[in-house]
Every structure is written in C-alpha cells, then in structure tokens.
C-alpha positions, 0 to 999 in steps of 0.5 A: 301450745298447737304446733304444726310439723312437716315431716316424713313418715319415718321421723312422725313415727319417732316424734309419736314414739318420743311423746309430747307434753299435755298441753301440745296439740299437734297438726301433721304435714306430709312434706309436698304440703305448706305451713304456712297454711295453718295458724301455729304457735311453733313450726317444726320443718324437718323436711328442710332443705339444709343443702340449699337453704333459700329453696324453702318456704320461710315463716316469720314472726313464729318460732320454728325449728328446721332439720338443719345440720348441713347449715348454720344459723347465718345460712338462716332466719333468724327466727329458726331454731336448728336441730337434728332430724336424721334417721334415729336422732329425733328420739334420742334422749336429748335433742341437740339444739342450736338458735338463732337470734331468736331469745333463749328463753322461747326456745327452752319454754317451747322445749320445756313444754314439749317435754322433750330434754335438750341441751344447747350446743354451738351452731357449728355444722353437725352439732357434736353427734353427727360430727361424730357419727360422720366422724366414724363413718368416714374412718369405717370408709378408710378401714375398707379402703385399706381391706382390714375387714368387710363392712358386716365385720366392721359394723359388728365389731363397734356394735360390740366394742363400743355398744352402739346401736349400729355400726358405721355402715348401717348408720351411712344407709340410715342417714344417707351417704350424701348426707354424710358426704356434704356433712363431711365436705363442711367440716374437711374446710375447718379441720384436716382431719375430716378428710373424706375418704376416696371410698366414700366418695365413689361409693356416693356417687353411686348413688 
C-alpha cells in the first residue's frame, strides 16, 4: 500500500515515531504542496483546513483521511475519513476515527495494515478526547479567571493529580488556543456546559 501524506514537521515526526506496517511505503508532503500530484492508494491530509472545509483541494475515487475535529463528515466528502492531527494525538496509542459514507471495511483494512490501533467513534465535533481536553482547558480558564491559582500552579496540580502528561495550559499552547476556542464555540451550541470562559476568549484574541 503506498500512501501519500501532506503534514507539518511536527506531526511527520509523530507519524515516523508511531511507525507504519511493512507493507506501507510512504511519499512526504510539505503542507504548500498538492496531492493530488502523485498516484496513492490512500491520502492523509493533516494540514486540512478544518475551520473552512471548501477552501481545500479535494480527492476523489481514494480514501483519504483529514485532520478534521472542527467539522464533521456532512461539512465533507464523502470519501474522507476524519481523525485527530493535534499537536500530541497523532501518536497516541488509538487514534480516534470517524467515516463518511465510505465502507467500514476499507477503513479498517487500510488502518489494519497501517498497524496503527483505532477505535471508531461518532462523527461529532471533537471526537471524545479533544472534547474532553477542550473541556479541562476552558474549566482551567475559569479557575484563573476566578484567581484560585496561576496557570504554572493549575498545569502542576493535574499533572500531579490526574497523571496527565501536561496541564490544561500547556496542552492550549501545544494545539493552539484558536483552536480550542472554535472547538468550544461548536460544542457550547449543542450543550451549556461547554460555555467558553470570558478569559479564554480575551486571551485568544491576543493572538
């Protein structure tokens, strides 16, 4: 199986870390090239435009997996697999996937030969672990807005007490505030309890 993959540096390196399956040859994108240049069995996009879905190039007839947690399979093609190219979550030990109309089956054989463990989750905003993370990101934010603690204290205290391995601030500059922000602005449409706090707002905006 050769696939093609448009990526940053940052997340080659966790893809060359997480390894691939012995019969996967792999062709390197730098994320101002196209894909649609070479002739793949399967496409990974991770520089995917999830914010504004049209604005990307679009493969047809071929498998292709996006970074996609900002959007869902409907905002897509049908033949794209969405999953969760963050800073950290590539070479987590199950990627968390979601598909299209695409057959379940070619996902789990292009997966399986991958050699990469996933599990299949509903196509909502965030998938489950970036909910999550966004989650204790935005409660972190209203902790500091309510001056319980400083964000150094804050990201040592949940390393400490939940063994995660960085605090809520670190993980916001790792993915990006923006990005949690948008993530946040879906899910706070669905459900109040994703309410954004006023802190994390300005502070984005700062940037």
């Amino acid at each position: 199986m050769h696939i093609a993959i448009r990526s940053t540096e940052s997340q080659k390196k966790e893809l060359l870390t997480k390894g691939f399956g012995n019969k996967v040859s792999v062709e390197w994108f730098e994320p101002y090239e196209k894909l649609t240049g070479t002739n793949a069995d399967v496409y990974f996009d991770l520089t995917f435009n999830d914010n504004v879905p049209d604005t990307n190039e679009f493969i047809i007839d071929k498998p292709v997996f996006v970074h996609a947690v900002n959007c869902v399979c409907k905002e897509i093609k049908p033949n794209y697999i969405r999953l969760n190219a963050w800073e950290g979550f590539l070479n987590r030990p199950v990627i968390e996937v979601a598909y299209c109309n695409t057959f379940k089956k070619n996902v789990e054989n292009v997966l399986n030969e991958l050699e990469w463990p996933y599990a299949f989750v509903a196509d909502d905003y965030g998938f489950i672990a970036a909910r999550i993370i966004a989650m204790i990101i935005n409660e972190a934010y209203y902790t500091l807005e309510e001056n319980v603690s400083t964000k150094q204290q804050i990201d040592i205290a949940m390393k400490l007490g939940t063994n995660y391995p960085y605090g809520p601030f670190e993980w916001s500059e790792k993915i990006g505030l923006q990005n949690i922000l948008i993530l946040l602005k879906k899910l706070s449409q669905q459900n109040k309890r994703y309410t954004i706090s006023s802190l994390l707002v300005h502070e984005s905006q700062q940037f």
